[in-house]
C-alpha positions in Angstrom: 88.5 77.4 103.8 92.1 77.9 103.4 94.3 75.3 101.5 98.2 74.8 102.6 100.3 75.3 100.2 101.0 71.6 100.1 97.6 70.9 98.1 98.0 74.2 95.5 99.9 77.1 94.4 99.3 80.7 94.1 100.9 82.7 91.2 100.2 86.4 90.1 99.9 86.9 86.7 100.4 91.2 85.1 99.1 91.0 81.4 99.5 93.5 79.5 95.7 95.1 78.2 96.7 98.4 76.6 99.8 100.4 76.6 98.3 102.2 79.8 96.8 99.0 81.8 98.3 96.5 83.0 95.8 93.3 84.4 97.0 91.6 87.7 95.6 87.9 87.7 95.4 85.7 90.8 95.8 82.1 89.6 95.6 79.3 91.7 96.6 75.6 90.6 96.0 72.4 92.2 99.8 70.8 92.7 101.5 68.8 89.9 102.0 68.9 86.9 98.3 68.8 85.4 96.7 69.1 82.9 93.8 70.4 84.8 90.5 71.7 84.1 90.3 75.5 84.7 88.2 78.6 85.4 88.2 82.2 84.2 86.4 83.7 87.5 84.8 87.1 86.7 84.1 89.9 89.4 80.7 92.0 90.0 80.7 95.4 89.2 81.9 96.3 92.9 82.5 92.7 94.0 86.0 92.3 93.8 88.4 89.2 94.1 89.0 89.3 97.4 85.4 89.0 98.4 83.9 85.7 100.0 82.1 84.3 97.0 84.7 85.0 94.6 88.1 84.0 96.7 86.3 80.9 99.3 85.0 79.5 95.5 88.5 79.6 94.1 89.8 77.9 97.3 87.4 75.0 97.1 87.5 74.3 93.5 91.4 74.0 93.5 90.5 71.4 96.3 88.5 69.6 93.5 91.1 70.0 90.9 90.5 72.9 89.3 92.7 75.8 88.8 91.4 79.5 88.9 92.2 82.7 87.5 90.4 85.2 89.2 91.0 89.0 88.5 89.8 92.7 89.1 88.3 94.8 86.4 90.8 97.6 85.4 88.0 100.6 86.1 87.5 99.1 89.4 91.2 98.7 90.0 91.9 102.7 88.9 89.0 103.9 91.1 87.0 101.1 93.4 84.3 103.8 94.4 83.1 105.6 91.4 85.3 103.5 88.1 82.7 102.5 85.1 83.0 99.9 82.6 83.4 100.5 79.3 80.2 101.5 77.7 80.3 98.7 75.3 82.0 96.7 77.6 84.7 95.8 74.9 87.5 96.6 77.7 86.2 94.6 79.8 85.6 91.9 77.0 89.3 92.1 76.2 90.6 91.6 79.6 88.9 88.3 80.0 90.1 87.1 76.6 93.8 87.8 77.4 93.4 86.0 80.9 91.6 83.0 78.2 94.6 83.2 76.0 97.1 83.4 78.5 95.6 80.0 80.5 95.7 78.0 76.8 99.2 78.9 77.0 100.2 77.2 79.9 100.5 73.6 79.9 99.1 72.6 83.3 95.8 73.5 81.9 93.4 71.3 79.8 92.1 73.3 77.2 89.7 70.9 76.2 88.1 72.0 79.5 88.6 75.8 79.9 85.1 77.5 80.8 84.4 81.1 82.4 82.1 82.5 85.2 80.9 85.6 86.1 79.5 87.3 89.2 76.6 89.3 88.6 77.8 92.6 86.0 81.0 89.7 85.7 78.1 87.4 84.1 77.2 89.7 81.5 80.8 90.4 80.1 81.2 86.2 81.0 78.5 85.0 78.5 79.4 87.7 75.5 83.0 85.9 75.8 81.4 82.5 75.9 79.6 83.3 72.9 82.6 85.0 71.4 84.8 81.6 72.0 83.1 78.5 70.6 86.0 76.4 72.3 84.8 77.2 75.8 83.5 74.1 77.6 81.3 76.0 80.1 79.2 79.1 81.3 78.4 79.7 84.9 76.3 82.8 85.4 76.6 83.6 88.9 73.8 86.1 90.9 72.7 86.9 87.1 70.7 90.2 86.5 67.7 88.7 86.0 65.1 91.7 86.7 62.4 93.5 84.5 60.5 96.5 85.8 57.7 95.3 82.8 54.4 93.1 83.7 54.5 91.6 80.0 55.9 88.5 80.1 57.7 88.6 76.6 59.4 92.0 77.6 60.1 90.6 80.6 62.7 88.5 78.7 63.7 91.0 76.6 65.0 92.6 78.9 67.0 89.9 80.5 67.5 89.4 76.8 69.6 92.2 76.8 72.1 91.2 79.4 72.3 87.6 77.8 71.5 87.3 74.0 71.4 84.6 71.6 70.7 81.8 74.2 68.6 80.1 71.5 71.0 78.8 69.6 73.4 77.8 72.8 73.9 74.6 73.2 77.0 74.1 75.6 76.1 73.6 79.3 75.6 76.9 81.0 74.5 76.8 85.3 72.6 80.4 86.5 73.4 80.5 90.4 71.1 82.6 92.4 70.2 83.5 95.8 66.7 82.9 96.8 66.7 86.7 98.2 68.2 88.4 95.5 66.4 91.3 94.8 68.3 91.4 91.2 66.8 88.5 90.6 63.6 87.1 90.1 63.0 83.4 90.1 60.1 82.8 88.2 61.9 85.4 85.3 65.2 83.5 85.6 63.6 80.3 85.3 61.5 81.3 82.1 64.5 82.6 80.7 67.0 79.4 81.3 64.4 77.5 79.4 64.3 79.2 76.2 68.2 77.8 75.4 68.9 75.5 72.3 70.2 73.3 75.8 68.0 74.5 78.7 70.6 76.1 81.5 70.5 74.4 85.0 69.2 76.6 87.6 70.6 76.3 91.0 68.8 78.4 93.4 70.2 78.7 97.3 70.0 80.6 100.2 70.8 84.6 100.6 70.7 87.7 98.7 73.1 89.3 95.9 76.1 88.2 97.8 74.6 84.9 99.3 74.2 86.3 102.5 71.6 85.9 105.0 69.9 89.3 105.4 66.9 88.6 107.7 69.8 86.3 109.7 71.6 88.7 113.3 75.3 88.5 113.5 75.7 86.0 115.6 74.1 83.5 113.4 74.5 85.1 109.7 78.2 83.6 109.2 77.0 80.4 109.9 74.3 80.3 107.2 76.5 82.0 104.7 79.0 79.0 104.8 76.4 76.7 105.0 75.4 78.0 101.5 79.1 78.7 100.2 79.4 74.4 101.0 76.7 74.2 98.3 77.3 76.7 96.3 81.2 75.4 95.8 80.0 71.7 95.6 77.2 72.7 92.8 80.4 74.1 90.9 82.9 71.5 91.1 79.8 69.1 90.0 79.2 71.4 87.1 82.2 71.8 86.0 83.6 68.2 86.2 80.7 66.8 84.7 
């Protein structure tokens, strides 16, 4: 889906991380003058902006009336192939929160209803800023790494544990997206898991794999199904999020 220009505008954003990096932002606003509700859209780990999940999601929420900031990680932008996250992920923690501070800042967004997502690794660094920022509205936890290579149930969840802690005493609204397929994911783990918050997350399960494509689908019929599921996928957000 591509919007005109007549129903939103596209800005980019350089904020200043460190005295070496410099973060580019994508942000795209519904027209007028707002307030409007907004999104801080993490990438994966090699799943960058421009990809189909991340940029089609941006272009149908403005639709709805949301404005998104959507970004690379500054590893990723220095070296795509072979860059690495911080090991504590605090660099990648920062980046989010001066995208966070810089959207409070501007006046066409709400910040009554500022939330973040996060695209599989992008979930992980997503939820430690959600539990860093208590103002947050929302958490969307998209293709979540959800996998345990353990039989025993409890350590199963430890070790999703690990990836998202302290969901026991989390009450905001948090959504965990995954594809039916995704082989970072398993279902019956991920539903477990989004029981045992303080406010039990909503699980939206839909078609595809990591990247909500069809795997088992041939060419000629795989795009098809992926936008069939990027229709859901971007209407389950926009109901989230507005809700």
């Amino acid at each position: 889906m591509n919007l005109s220009s007549e129903i939103k505008s596209t800005s980019i954003l350089h904020l200043r991380i460190s005295d070496a990096h410099v973060l580019e932002v994508c942000v795209d606003f519904p027209e007028g003058a707002g307030p409007f509700p907004a999104l801080i859209l993490a990438p994966g780990l090699r799943y960058d902006m421009h990809r189909p999940v991340i940029a089609q999601s941006a272009d149908h929420l403005v639709a709805q009336g949301i404005a998104v900031y959507r970004f690379n990680w500054i590893f990723y932008t220095v070296d795509a192939e072979n860059g690495h996250p911080s090991a504590d992920l605090s660099a990648e923690i920062a980046s989010m929160q001066v995208i966070i501070a810089a959207a409070r800042s501007d006046a066409r967004v709400n910040p009554h209803q500022l939330s973040v997502a996060g695209k599989s690794f992008g979930s992980v660094v997503a939820w430690q800023v959600f539990q860093a920022d208590k103002r947050l509205q929302r958490c969307i936890l998209m293709t979540p790494l959800c996998k345990s290579e353990v039989t025993n149930e409890n350590e199963a969840l430890d070790a999703v544990r690990k990836n998202y802690p302290d969901v026991e005493q989390e009450s905001r609204p948090v959504a965990m997206m995954a594809g039916d397929q995704d082989p970072y994911c398993e279902l019956p783990l991920l539903y477990r898991y989004a029981a045992s918050f303080a406010r039990p997350a909503t699980v939206i399960v839909l078609p595809g794999n990591h990247s909500f494509e069809m795997p088992s689908e041939d060419i000629v019929s795989s795009e098809p199904a992926f936008q069939r599921t990027m229709d859901l996928l971007v209407r389950q957000l926009g109901t989230f999020l507005l809700a």
